[in-house]
C-alpha positions as MATLAB code, in Angstrom:
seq = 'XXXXXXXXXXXXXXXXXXXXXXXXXXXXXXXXXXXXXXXXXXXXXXXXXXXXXXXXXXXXXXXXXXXXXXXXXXXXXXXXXXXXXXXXXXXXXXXXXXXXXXXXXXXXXXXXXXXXXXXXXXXXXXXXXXXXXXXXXXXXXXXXXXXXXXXXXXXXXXXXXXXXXXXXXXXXXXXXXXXXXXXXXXXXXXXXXXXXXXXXXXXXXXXXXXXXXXXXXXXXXXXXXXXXXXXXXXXXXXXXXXXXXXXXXXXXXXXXXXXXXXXXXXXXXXXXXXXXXXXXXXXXXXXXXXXXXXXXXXXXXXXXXXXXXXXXXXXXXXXXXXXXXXXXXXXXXXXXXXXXXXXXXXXXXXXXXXXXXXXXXXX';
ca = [
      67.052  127.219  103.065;
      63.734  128.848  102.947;
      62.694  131.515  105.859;
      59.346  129.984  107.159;
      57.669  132.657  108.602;
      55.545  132.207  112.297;
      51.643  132.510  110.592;
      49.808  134.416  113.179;
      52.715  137.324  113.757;
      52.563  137.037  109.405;
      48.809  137.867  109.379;
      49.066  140.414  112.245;
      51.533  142.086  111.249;
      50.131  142.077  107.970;
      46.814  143.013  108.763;
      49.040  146.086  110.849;
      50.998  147.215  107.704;
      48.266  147.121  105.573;
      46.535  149.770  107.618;
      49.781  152.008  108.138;
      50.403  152.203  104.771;
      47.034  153.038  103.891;
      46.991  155.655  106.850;
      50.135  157.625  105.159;
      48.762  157.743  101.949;
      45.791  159.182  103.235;
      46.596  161.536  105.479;
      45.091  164.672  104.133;
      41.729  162.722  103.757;
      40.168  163.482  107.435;
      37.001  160.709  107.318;
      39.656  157.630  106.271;
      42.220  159.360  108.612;
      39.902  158.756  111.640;
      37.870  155.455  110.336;
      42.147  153.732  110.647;
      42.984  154.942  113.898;
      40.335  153.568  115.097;
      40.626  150.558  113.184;
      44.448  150.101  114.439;
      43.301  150.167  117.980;
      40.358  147.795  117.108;
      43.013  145.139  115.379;
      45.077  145.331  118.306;
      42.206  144.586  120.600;
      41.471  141.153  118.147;
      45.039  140.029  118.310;
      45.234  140.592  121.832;
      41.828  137.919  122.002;
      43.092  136.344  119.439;
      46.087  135.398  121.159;
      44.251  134.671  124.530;
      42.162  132.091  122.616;
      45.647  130.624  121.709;
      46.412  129.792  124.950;
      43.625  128.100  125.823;
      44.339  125.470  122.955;
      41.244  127.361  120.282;
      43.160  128.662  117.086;
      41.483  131.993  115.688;
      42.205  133.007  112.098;
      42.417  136.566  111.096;
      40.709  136.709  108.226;
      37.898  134.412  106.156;
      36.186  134.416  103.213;
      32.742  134.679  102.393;
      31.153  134.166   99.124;
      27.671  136.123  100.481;
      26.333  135.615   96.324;
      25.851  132.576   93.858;
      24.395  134.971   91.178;
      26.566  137.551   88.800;
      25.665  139.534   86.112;
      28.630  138.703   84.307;
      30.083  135.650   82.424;
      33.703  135.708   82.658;
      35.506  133.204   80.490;
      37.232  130.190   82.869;
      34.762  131.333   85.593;
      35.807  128.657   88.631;
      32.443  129.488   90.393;
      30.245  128.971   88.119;
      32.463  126.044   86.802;
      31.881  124.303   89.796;
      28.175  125.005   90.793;
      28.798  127.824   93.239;
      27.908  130.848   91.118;
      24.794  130.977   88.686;
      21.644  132.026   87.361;
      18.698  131.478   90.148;
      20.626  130.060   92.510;
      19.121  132.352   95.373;
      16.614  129.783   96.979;
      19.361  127.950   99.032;
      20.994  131.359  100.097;
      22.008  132.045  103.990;
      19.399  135.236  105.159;
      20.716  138.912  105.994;
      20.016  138.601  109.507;
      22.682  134.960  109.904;
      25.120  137.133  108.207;
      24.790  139.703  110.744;
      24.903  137.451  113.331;
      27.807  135.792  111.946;
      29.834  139.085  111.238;
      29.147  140.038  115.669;
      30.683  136.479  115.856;
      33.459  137.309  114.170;
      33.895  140.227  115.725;
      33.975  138.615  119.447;
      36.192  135.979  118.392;
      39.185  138.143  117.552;
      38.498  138.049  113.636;
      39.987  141.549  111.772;
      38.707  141.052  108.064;
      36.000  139.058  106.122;
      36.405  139.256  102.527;
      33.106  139.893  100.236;
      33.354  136.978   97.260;
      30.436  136.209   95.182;
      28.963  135.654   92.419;
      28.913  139.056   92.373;
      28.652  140.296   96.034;
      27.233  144.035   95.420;
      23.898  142.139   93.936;
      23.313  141.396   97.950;
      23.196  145.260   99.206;
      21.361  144.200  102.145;
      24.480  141.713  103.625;
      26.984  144.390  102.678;
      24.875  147.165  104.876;
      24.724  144.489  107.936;
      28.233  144.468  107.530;
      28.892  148.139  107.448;
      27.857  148.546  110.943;
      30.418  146.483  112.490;
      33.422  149.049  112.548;
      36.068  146.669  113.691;
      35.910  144.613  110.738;
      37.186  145.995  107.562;
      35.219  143.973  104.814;
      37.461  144.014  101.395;
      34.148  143.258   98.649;
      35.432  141.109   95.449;
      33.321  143.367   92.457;
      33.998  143.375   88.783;
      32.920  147.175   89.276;
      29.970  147.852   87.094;
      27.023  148.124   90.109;
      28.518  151.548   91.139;
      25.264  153.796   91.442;
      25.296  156.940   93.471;
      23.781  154.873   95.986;
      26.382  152.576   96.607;
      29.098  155.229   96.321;
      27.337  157.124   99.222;
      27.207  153.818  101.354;
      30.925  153.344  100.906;
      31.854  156.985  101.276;
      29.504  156.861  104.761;
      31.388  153.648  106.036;
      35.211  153.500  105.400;
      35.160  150.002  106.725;
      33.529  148.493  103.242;
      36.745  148.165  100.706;
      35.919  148.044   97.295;
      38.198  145.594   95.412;
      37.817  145.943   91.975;
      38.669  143.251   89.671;
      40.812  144.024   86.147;
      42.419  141.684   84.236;
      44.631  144.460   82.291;
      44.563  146.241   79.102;
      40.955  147.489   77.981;
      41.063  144.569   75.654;
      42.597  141.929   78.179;
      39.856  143.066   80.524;
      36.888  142.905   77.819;
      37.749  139.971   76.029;
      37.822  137.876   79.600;
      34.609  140.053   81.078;
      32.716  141.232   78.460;
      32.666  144.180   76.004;
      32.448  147.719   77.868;
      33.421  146.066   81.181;
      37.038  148.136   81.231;
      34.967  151.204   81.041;
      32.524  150.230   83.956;
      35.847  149.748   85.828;
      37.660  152.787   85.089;
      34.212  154.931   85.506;
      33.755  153.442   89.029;
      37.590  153.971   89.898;
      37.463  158.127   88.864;
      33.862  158.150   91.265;
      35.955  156.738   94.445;
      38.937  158.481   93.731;
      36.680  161.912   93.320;
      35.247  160.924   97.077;
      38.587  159.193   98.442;
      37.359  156.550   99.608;
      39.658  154.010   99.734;
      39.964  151.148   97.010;
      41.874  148.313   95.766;
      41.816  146.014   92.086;
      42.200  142.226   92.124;
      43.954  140.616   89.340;
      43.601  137.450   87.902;
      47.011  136.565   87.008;
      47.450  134.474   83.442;
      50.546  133.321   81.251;
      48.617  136.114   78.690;
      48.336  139.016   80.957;
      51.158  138.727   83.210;
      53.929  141.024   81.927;
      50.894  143.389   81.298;
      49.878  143.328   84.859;
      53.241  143.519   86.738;
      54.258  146.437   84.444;
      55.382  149.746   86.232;
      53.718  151.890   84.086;
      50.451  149.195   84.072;
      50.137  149.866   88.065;
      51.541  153.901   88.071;
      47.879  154.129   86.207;
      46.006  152.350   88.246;
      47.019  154.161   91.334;
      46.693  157.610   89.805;
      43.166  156.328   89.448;
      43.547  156.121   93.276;
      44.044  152.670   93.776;
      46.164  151.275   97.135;
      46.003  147.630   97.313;
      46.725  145.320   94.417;
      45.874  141.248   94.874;
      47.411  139.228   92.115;
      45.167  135.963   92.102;
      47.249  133.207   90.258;
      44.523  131.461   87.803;
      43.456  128.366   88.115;
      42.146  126.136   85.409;
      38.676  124.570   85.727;
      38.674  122.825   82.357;
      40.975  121.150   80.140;
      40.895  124.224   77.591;
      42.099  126.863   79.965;
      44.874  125.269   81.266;
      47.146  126.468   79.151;
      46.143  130.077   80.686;
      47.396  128.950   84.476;
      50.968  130.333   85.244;
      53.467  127.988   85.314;
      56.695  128.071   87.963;
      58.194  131.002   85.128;
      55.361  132.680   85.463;
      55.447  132.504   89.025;
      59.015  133.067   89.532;
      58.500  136.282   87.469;
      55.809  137.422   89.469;
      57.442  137.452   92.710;
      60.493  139.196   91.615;
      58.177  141.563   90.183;
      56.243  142.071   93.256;
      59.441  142.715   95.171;
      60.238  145.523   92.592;
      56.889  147.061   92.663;
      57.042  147.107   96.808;
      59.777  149.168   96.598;
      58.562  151.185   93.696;
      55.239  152.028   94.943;
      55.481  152.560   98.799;
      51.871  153.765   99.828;
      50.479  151.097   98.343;
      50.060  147.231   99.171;
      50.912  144.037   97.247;
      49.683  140.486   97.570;
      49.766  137.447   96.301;
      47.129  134.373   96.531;
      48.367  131.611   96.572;
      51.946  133.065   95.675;
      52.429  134.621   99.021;
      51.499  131.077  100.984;
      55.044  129.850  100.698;
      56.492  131.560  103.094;
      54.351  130.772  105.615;
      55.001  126.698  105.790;
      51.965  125.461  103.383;
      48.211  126.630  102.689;
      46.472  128.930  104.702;
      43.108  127.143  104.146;
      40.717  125.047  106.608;
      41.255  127.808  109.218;
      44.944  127.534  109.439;
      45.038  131.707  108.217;
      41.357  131.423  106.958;
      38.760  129.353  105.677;
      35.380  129.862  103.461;
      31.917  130.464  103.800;
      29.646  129.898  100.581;
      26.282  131.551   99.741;
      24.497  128.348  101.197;
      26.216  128.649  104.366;
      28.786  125.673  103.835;
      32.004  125.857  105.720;
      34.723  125.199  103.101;
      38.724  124.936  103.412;
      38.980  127.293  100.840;
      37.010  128.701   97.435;
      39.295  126.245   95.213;
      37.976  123.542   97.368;
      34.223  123.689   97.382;
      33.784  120.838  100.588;
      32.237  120.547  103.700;
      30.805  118.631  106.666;
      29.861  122.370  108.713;
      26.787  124.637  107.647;
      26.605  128.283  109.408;
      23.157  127.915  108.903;
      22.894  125.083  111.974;
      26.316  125.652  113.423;
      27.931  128.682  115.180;
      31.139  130.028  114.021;
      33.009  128.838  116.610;
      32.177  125.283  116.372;
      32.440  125.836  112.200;
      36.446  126.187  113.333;
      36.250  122.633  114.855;
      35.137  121.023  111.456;
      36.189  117.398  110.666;
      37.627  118.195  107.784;
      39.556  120.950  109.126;
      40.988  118.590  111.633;
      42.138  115.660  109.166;
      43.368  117.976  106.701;
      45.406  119.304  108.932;
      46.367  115.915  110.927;
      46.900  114.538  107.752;
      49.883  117.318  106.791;
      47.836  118.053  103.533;
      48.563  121.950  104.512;
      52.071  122.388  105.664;
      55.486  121.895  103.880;
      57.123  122.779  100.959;
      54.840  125.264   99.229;
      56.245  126.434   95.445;
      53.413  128.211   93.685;
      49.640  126.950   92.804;
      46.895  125.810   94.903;
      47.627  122.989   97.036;
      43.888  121.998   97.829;
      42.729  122.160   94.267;
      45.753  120.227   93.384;
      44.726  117.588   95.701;
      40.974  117.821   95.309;
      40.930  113.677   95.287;
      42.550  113.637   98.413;
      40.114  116.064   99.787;
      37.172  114.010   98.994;
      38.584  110.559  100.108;
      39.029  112.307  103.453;
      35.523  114.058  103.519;
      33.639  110.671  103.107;
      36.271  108.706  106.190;
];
């Protein structure tokens, strides 16, 4: 039998080791040495309302996820966002304004909420959200890039405030990474990587996990580079498929099997630094995190969505507070309906059961 894990101590305590690991492996750096102890005493302070919330009956997620872009000034092959309308060319009219942002980060704040993560499109094209965002210190704000907007500019704004997180995605090799991304992308990645690690300022690399790149990616000597570049937290994204001639790229339960053994190896391996798993790591925790059980999503428009792999809503930020985005419809069936918890063995649940999602938007 399977150790189901309580979620909110999970995420806490998560959110907790996270920062203690980071804070030993950066000791002798005195600006990210002082940003984290603050920061600990600031997630404390959001469990603790967190928890208070609780017992009142109003469930708080740590984290959420907020596409703040629909443009990018890339074309990655098997691209689910632009596959599915969310990411594009001129898609700016219909985007949420700086100042809701803002407002929406001081919500999160007061509501007990310890990280937003930065998805796009390509997130560093909005400079003006991620400076909004810099400002509130108790939120650490991990930003999705594929690394190649890394001026001097941008390096300074990161170096200034230690609660930005750049999270660089690689898909492997120089030509793993290039032939998904786009010639002379690898380089972007690796230049941007020797700038932060030159300032240490703290960074991580997302990974897009495929049945082609996978023993790549989980290989010792693969991730020993990567954090002599400086990096200390890896996020192994499984792929999903968003047409019929890329499924054969999605990991299967082999390839999923495989990667959590490996991930087990490499936590042991590589102490200072911090693996994940999306939506690998979900099965310990009784079912999917989505629709505000552990998180939910925010798109560029504003739309309140159970998660990025499934793109539906009844709640816009735009007219609704945060707060009452947590009360959605949706959420509620989809979690009445027991289309979150259970049995969870690899692969997105949501996207899996997109049909089911849409019968019970339109009820």
């Amino acid at each position: 039998m399977k150790k189901t894990l309580n979620l909110s101590d999970y995420m806490n305590k998560g959110i907790e080791s996270i920062v203690k690991n980071i804070l030993k492996s950066s000791i002798k750096n005195p600006k990210e040495t002082q940003f984290l102890i603050k920061y600990m005493l600031s997630v404390t302070a959001a469990k603790d309302r967190r928890n208070m919330l609780e017992s009142e009956g109003e469930h708080i997620p740590p984290f959420l996820m907020a596409s703040i872009c629909s443009n990018c000034n890339l074309y990655c092959k098997g691209c689910y966002a632009r596959a599915n309308n969310s990411c594009g060319d001129n898609l700016k009219y219909n985007e949420m304004s700086e100042e809701r942002w803002e407002h929406i980060f001081n919500e999160a704040r007061e509501l007990g909420i310890s990280s937003i993560l930065f998805l796009g499109g390509e997130p560093m094209m909005r400079r003006g959200i991620i400076e909004k965002a810099s400002s509130v210190k108790e939120i650490v704000f991990p930003i999705f890039t594929n690394g190649t907007m890394f001026d001097e500019d941008y390096i300074n704004l990161f170096d200034k405030n230690r609660n930005l997180v750049p999270m660089i995605s690689i898909e492997g090799t120089e030509y793993q990474t290039d032939s998904r991304r786009g010639k002379n992308t690898y380089n972007s990645i690796i230049t941007a990587a020797n700038n932060l690690n030159k300032r240490k300022i703290l960074f991580g690399c997302s990974i897009t996990v495929t049945v082609k790149n996978i023993k790549t990616v989980t290989n010792k000597e693969f991730i020993q580079h990567l954090y002599n570049k400086g990096t200390r937290v890896l996020i192994f994204v499984e792929y999903t498929p968003v047409i019929k001639s890329t499924e054969k790229l999605a990991p299967t339960e082999r390839e999923r099997l495989l990667l959590g053994k490996k991930l087990e190896e490499l936590r042991q391996t590589f102490e200072n630094m911090v693996f994940l798993s999306f939506p690998g790591d979900e099965k310990y925790m009784g079912g999917c995190l989505a629709a505000g059980r552990g998180f939910f999503h925010i798109n560029a428009n504003g739309s309140a969505e159970p998660c990025p792999l499934s793109p539906y809503s009844d709640v816009n930020l735009k007219e609704s507070t945060l707060r009452n985005a947590l009360k959605s419809p949706l959420f509620k069936k989809l979690k009445n309906n027991q289309m979150l918890i259970g049995e969870h063995e690899g692969g997105c649940l949501l996207f899996e059961k997109e049909d089911d999602v849409k019968n019970l938007l339109n009820t």
